[in-house]
C-alpha positions in Angstrom: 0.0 0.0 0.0 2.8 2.2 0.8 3.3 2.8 -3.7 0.0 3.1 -4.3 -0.9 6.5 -1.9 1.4 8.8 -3.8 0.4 6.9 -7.5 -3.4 7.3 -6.0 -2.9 11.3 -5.3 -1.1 12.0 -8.5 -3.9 10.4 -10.8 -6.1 12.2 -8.4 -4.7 15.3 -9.6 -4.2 14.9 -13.0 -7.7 13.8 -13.1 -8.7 17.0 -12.1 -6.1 18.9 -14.1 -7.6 17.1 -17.1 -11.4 18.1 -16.3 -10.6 21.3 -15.4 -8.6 22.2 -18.7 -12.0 20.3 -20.7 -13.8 22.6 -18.8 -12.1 25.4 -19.7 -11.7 24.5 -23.1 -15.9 23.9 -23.4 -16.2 27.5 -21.8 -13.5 28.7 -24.6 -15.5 27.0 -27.8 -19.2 28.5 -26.3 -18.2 32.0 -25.6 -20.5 33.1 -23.1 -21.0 36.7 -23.0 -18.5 37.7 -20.2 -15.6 35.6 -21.0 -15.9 36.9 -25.1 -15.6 40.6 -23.2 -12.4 39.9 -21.6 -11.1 38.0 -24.7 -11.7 41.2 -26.8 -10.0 43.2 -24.2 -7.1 40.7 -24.5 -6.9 41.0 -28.2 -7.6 45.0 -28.1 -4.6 45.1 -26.2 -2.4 42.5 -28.8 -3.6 45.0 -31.9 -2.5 48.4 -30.1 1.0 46.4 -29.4 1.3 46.1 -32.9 3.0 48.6 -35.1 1.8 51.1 -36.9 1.2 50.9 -40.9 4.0 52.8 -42.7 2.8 55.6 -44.7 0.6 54.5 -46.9 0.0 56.2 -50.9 -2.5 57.9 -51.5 -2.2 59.2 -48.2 -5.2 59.8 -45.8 -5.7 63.2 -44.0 -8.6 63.9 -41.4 -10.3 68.1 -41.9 -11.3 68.6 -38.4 -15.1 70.7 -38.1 -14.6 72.6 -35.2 -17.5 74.7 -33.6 -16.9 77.9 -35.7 -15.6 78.7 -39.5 -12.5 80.8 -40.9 -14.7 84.3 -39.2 -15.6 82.8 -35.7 -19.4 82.1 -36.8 -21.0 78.9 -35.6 -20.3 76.6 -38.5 -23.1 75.4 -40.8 -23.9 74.3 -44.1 -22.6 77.4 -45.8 -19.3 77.1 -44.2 -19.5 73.2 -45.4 -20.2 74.4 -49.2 -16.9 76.7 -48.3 -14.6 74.0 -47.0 -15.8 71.5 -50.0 -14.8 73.9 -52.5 -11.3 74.8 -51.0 -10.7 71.2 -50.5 -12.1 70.3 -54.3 -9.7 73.0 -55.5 -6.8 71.3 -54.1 -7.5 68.1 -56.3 -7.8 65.1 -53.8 -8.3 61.9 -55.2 -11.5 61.9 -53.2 -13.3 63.1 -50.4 -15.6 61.5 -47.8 -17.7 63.4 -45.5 -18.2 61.2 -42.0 -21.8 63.7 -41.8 -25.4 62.6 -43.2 -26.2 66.1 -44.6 -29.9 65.3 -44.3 -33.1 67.8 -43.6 -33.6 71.2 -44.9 -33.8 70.0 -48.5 -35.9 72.8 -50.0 -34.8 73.8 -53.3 -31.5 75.8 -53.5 -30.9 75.2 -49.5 -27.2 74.0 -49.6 -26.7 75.3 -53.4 -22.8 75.6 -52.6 -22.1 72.7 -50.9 -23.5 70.9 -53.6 -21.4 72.7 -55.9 -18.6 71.9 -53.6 -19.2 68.3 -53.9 -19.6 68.0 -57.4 -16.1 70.0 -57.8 -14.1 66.3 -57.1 -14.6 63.1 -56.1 -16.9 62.8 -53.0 -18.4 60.3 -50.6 -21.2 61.2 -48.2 -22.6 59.5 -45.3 -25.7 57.8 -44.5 -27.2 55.8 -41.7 -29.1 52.9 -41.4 -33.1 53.5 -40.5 -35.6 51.7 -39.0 -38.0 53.4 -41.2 -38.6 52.0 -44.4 -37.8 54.0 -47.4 -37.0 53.9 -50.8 -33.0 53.2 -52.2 -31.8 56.6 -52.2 -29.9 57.7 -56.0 -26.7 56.7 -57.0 -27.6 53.3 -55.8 -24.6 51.9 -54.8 -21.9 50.5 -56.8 -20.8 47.4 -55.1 -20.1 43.4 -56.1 -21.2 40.8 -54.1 -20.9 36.8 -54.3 -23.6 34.5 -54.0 -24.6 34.4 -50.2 -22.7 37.4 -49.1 -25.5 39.2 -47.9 -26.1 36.6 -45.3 -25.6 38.1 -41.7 -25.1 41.7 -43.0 -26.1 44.3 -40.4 -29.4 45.3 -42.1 -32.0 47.6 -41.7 -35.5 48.5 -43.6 -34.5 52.0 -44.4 -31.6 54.5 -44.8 -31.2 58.5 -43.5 -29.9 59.4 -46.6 -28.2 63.1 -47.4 -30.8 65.5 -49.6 -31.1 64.3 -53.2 -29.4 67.5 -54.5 -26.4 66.7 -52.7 -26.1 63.3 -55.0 -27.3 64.9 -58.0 -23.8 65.3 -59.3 -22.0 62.4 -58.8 -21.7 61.8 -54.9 -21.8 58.3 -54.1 -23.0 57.1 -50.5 -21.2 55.2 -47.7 -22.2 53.6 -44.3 -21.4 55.4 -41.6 -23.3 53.3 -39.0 -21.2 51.4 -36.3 -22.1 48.9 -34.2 -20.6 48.5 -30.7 -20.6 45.0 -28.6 -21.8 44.3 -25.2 -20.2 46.6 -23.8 -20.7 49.4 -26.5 -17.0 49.6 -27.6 -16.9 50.0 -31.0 -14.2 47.5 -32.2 -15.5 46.6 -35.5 -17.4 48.0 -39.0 -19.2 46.5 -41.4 -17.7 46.5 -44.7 -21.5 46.3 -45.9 -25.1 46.7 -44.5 -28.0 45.8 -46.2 -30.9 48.2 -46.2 -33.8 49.6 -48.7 -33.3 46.5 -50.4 -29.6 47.1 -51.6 -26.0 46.3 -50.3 -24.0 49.3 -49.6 -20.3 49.4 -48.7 -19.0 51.4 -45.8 -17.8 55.0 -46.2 -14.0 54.1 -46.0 -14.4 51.2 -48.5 -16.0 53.9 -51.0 -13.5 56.1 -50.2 -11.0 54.0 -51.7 -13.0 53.1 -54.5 -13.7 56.7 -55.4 -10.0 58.1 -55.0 -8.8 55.0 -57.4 -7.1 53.2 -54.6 -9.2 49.9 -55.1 -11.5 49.0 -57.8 -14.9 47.5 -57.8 -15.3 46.0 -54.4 -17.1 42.6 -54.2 -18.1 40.7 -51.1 -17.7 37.1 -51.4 -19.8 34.7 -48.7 -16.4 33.4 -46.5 -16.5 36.4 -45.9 -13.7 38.6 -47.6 -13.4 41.9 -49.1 -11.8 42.0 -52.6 -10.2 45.0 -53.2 -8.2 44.4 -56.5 -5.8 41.6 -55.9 -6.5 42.3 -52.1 -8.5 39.9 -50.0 -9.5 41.1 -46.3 -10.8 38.3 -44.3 -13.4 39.6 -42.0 -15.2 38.6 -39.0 -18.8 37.0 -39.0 -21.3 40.0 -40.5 -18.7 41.0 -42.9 -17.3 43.4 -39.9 -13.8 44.7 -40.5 -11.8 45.3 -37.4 -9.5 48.2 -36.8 -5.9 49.0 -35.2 -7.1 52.5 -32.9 -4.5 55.5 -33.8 -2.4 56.7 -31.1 -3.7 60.4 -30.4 -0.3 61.2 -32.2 -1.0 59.3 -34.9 -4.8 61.2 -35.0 -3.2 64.5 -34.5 -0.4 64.3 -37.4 -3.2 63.2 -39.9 -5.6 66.1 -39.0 -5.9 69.4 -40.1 -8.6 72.1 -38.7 -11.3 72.7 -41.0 -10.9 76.4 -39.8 -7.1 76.6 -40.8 -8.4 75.2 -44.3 -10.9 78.0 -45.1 -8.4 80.6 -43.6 -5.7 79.4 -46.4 -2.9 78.1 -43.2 -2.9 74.6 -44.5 -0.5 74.4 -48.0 -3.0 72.6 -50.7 0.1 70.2 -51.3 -1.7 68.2 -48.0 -4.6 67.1 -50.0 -3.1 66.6 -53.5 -3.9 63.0 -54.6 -5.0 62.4 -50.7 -8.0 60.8 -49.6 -9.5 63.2 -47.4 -11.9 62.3 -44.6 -14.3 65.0 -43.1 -15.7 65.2 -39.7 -15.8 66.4 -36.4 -14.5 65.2 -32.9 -17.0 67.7 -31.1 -18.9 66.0 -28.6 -22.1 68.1 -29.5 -21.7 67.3 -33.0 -22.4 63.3 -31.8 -19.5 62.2 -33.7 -17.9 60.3 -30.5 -17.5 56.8 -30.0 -16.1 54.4 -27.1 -13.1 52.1 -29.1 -10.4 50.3 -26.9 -8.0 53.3 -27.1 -10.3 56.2 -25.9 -13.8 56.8 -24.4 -14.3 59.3 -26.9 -12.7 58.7 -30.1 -14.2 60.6 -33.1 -16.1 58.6 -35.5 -14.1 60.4 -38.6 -10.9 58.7 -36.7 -12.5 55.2 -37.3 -13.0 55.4 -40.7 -9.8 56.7 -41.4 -8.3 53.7 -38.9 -9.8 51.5 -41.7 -9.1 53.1 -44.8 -5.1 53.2 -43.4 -5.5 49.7 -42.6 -7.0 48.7 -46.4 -4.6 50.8 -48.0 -1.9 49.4 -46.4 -3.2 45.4 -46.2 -2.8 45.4 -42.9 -6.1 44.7 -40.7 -6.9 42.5 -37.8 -9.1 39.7 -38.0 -10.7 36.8 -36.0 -11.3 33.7 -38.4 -14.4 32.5 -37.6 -13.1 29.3 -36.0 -10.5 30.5 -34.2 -12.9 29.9 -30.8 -12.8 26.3 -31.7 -9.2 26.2 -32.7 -8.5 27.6 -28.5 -10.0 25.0 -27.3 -9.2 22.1 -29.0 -5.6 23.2 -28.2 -6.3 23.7 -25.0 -8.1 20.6 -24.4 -5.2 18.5 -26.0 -2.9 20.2 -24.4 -5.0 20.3 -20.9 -4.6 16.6 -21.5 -0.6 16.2 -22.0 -0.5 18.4 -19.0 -2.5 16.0 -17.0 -0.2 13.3 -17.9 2.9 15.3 -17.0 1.1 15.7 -13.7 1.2 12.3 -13.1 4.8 11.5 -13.7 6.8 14.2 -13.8 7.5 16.2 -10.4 6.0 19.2 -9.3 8.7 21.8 -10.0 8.7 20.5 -13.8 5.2 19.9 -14.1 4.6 23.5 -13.2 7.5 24.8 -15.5 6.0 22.7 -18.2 2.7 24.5 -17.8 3.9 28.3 -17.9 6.4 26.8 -21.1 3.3 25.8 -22.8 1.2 28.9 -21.7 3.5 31.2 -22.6 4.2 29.1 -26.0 1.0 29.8 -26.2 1.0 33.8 -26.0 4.0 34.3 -27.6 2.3 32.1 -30.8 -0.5 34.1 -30.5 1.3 37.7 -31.0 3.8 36.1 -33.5 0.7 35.3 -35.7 -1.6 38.5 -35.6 1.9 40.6 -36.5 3.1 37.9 -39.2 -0.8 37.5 -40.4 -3.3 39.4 -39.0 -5.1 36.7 -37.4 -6.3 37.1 -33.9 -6.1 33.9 -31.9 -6.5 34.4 -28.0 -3.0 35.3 -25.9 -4.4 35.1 -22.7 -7.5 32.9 -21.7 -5.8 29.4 -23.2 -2.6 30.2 -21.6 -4.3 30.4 -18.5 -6.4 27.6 -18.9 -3.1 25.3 -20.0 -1.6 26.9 -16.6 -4.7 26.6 -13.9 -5.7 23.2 -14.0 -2.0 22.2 -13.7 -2.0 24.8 -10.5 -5.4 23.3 -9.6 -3.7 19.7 -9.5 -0.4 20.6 -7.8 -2.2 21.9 -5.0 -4.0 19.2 -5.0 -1.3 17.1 -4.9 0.4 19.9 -2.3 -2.6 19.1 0.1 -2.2 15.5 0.1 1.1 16.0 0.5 0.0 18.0 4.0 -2.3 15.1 5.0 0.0 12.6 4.7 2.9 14.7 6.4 0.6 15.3 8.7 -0.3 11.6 9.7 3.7 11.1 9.7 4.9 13.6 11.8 1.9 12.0 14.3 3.1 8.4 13.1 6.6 9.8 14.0 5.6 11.9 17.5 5.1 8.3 18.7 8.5 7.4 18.2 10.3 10.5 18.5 10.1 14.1 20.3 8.3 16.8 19.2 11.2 18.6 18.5 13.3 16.0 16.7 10.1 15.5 14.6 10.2 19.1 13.9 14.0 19.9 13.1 13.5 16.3 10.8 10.4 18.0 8.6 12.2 21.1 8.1 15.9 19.5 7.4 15.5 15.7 6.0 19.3 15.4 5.6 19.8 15.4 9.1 17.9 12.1 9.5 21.4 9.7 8.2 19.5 6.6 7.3 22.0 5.2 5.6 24.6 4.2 8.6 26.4 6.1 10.9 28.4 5.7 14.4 27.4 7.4 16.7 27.2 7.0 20.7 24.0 6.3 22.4 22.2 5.5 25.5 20.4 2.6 25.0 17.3 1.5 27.4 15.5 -1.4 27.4 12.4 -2.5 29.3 10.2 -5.8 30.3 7.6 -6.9 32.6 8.1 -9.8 35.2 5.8 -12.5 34.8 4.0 -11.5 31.6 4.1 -14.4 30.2 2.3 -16.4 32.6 -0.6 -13.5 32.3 -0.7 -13.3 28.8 -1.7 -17.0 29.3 -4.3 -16.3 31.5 -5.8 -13.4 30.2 -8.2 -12.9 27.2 -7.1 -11.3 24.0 -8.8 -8.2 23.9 -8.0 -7.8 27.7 -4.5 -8.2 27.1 -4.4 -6.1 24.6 -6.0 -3.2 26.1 -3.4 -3.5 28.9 -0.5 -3.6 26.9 -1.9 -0.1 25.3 -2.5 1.3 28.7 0.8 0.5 29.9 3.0 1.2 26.5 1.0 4.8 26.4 2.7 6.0 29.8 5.9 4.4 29.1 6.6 5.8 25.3 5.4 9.2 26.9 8.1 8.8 29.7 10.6 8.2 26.9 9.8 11.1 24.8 9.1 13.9 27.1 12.9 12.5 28.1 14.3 13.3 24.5 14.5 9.6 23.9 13.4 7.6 20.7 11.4 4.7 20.6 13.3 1.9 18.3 10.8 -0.4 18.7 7.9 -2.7 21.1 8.6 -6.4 20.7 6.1 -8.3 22.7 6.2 -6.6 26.4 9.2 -5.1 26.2 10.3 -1.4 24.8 13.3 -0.6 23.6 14.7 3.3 23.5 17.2 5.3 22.2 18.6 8.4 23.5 21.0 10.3 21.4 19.6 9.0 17.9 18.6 9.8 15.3 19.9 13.4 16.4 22.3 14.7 18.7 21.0 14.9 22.6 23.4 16.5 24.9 23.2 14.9 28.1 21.3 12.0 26.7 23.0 9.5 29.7 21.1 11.4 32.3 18.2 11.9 30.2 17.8 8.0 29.9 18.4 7.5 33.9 15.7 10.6 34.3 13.2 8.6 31.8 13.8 4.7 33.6 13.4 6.6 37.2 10.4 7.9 36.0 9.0 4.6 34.4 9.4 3.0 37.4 8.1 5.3 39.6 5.0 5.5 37.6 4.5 1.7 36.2 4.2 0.8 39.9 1.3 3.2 39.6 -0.1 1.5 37.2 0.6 -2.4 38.9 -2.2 -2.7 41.1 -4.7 -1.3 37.9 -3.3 -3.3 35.6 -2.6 -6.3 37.6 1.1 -6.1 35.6 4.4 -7.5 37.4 7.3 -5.0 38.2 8.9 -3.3 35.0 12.8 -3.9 34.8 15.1 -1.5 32.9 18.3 -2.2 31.7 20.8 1.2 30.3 23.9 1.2 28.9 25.5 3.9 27.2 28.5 3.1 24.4 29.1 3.5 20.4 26.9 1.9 18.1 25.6 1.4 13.9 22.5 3.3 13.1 20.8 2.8 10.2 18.2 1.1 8.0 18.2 -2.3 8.3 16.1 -4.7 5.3 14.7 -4.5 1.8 11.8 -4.8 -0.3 8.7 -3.7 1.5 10.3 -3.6 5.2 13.2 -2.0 6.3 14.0 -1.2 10.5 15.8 1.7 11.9 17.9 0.4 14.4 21.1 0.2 16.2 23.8 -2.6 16.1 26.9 -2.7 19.1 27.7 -4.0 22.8 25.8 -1.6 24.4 22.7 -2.1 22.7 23.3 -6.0 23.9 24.4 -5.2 27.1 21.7 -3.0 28.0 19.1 -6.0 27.0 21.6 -8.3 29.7 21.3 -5.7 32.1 17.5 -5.3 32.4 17.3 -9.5 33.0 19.6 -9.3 35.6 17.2 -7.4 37.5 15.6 -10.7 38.4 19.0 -11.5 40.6 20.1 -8.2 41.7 17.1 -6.8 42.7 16.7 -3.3 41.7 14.3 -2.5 39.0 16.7 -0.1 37.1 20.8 -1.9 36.7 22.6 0.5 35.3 26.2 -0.5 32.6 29.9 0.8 33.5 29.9 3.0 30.1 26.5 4.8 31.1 27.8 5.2 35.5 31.0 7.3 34.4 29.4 9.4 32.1 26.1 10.0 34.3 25.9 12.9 36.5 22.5 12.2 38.4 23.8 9.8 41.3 24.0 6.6 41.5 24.4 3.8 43.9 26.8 0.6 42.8 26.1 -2.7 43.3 28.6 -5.8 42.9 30.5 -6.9 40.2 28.8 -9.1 38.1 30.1 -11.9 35.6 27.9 -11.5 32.7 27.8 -13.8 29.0 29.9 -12.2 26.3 31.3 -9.8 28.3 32.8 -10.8 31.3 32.8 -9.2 35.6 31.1 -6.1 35.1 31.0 -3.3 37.8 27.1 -2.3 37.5 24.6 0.5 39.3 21.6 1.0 40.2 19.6 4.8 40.6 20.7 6.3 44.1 
């Protein structure tokens, strides 16, 4: 039984490791609301980690609508019509306006913004509607596959910008963005559906209106063809986004006031692609991203058209959920293994290995491909169950040190048990010399009553009496090598060292005596004699296979057995060796010299 405890506790543990990491791994392929939060925090953090795209041609540049125009008038539609014409004179490749210019539509309302618009290649927004209405004009020039208007955000209507503002050439773009649970807006869709037509989002038509991509077309996967490049994109056809840094927004954005007052050089549009908005919170152009509470919706767009032009955008394949846990369940598994025959120490170093494996993979793939697979959550859930089952294992270690340092307070001092837990190495099983004090005990007549006496009876005597003996010993210092039949053998001065261990083992046989014949008239036991002798000896583990003894070999050890018989013709219940009367200091009182087998006249003593 003594191989099968520790084999039992480690399967116990890797059994939990493994249903633990299953568990994990089942929580990992369903997604439950809260653990898909903290994933996309863990992901948002991976994608701002990530460098920025190098400058990217055409390039992109952000006009700025502040709360007044070039004269320090609240800015409105005229001042629009202004800032479209100065921009259209600088010849962008195109221009998208991150604004639904909708309401107020009478005739010649607006007549020089439209003007404005018409001057170059422009882009207006629109937003999705719960009210039905007609497909606003241009209807939207836009490929899709078969199927890939499955799962598109859609709506029944659109809040389209007056028709005048189309009349000449303006083509419309989604400006709509979705945010998650938490209302973080991490994604947008490269398409919504809505008035019964497909209609790509206001970066996407950016590019395809400044030349930088030409038709787009949405296949079912789903990707985004844009010329020769394909953009993977997460289930509804979203398109994630890398957030600027706010240095990265400011060195992209110009003030639409600094425009109209002539302060920018017209150099900064030239061939640009030139996004329009406003980052004032009145204006309701604000929206909570992973890099800022308030991040201006004109910011997003340009995030994405940066991250199109320069083929570099995040993206979670759709299976990648199932790809986490199947890893982490295989791997939970080979943990659990490891758990069982590998140590602790490398079991747990094999765990963080693989979970940081793990992360490090992770971040090496997003910045080699794009791909966003979870850094975090498996990592942890390769490294928790492993922790899970090496406490486990820790605790039963406990319980069974535990029932051994009891096991072993029968046998030994509290305090030798102690310094032995806390420094193994001092316990020399393998054979030493060493001088001891050895004591040995018996009872007169027990014999004859263990022939008289029922088991059980006999029993329960020999526990009474053995109780108050090996507690004698102990409180003494002494060890207890060992109970054969009625008598008790002890050790003082082993396993450790015990200084004064020769009056230590007179203290404890004066004090066995004294209370054994306590215990006589209860008991109905015969007198207990004691035999000490103090002299070198072996010490060491004794056997093989299943059974080994701790025990000592030398004279002493034999003479102190001799001395506790001759007791029967000397008389005194405690006789007392040569080696142990010179070196003890309690006093003692000497009997006769005594001719004893195997080692000749003896001078012997008894307690004083």
């Amino acid at each position: 039984m003594t191989s099968l405890g520790p084999r039992l506790r480690r399967a116990q543990a890797a059994i939990v490791s493994a249903a633990l990491s299953l568990a994990l791994a089942a929580g990992l392929a369903l997604s439950p609301d809260g653990l898909r939060n903290a994933r996309e925090r863990a992901l948002d953090v991976m994608i701002r980690l990530s460098p920025a795209p190098a400058p990217t041609s055409p390039a992109v540049v952000i006009v700025d609508i502040g709360a007044a125009d070039e004269a320090g008038r609240p800015w409105n539609r005229v001042a629009s019509g202004r800032l479209a014409a100065a921009l259209a004179a600088a010849a962008p490749a195109a221009m998208a306006w991150d604004i639904v210019f909708a309401g107020d539509c009478a005739a010649g309302t607006g007549k020089d913004l439209a003007a404005g618009l018409a001057a170059a290649p422009a882009v207006l927004g629109m937003l999705l509607s719960a009210l039905p209405t007609p497909a606003p004009r241009p209807l939207p020039v836009f490929g899709t596959a078969e199927g890939a208007g499955a799962g598109l955000w859609s709506a029944p209507g659109l809040e389209a910008p007056c028709p005048a503002f189309t009349a000449d050439g303006a083509t419309l773009g989604s400006i709509s963005l979705p945010g998650d649970s938490t209302a973080r807006v991490r994604m947008v869709p490269a398409a919504v559906a809505a008035a019964g037509e497909i209609w790509p989002a206001l970066p996407v038509e950016l590019l395809r209106r400044g030349g930088a991509a030409p038709l787009p077309v949405l296949d079912a996967a789903p990707a985004l063809h844009l010329g020769r490049a394909i953009f993977p994109l997460d289930p509804g056809a979203m398109l994630r986004f890398r957030p600027s840094s706010r240095e990265e927004r400011l060195a992209r954005t110009v003030p639409a006031e600094a425009v109209l007052q002539g302060l920018v050089a017209q150099d900064r549009f030239r061939d640009a692609l030139v996004l329009v908005g406003s980052s004032l919170p009145q204006r309701g152009g604000l929206r909570p991203t992973a890099a800022d509470p308030l991040y201006p919706s004109v910011q997003i767009a340009a995030d994405v058209a940066v991250g199109l032009l320069a083929d570099r955008l995040p993206w979670r394949p759709a299976g990648a959920a199932w790809v986490e846990a199947s890893s982490l369940a295989l791997a939970g598994l080979v943990l659990a293994l490891a758990l069982m025959h590998l140590p602790p120490l490398a079991t747990a170093g094999l765990a963080l290995v693989a979970g940081g494996l793990w992360a490090a993979g992770a971040v090496a793939i997003h910045l080699l491909t794009g791909r966003l697979y979870d850094p975090l959550f498996p990592a942890l859930g390769l490294v928790m169950p492993v922790l899970a089952g090496l406490i486990l294992r820790a605790a039963a270690h406990a319980r069974a040190e535990r029932a051994l340092r009891r096991r072993m307070g029968q046998l030994l001092p509290g305090a030798v048990v102690a310094r032995l837990a806390d420094d193994p190495h001092l316990l020399r099983l393998a054979g030493e010399r060493r001088e001891i004090t050895a004591l040995f005990t018996d009872i007169e007549g027990f014999s004859a009553m263990a022939n008289r006496l029922p088991p059980e009876i006999l029993i329960a005597t020999l526990d009474r009496y053995f109780a108050t003996v090996t507690t004698i010993v102990l409180r003494h210092g002494g060890m207890v090598d060992k109970i054969v039949g009625d008598g008790l053998h002890a050790l003082f001065n082993a396993p450790l060292d015990q200084p004064g261990h020769v009056d230590a083992a007179l203290a404890a046989a004066g004090e066995i005596v004294r209370e054994t014949e306590v215990l006589r008239p209860v008991l109905g036991l015969g007198r207990t004699r004691i035999g000490v002798e103090t002299g070198p000896v072996i010490l060491g583990d004794v056997g093989g296979g299943a059974r080994i003894d701790y025990t000592a070999h030398g004279p002493a050890v034999n003479l102190a057995a001799r001395l506790q018989e001759m007791g029967k013709t000397l008389g005194p219940a405690v006789i007392v060796g040569p080696a142990a009367a010179t070196r003890a200091t309690l006093p003692l009182r000497p009997l006769q010299t005594i001719e004893i087998r195997s080692f000749g006249p003896l001078p012997l003593f008894t307690l004083g």
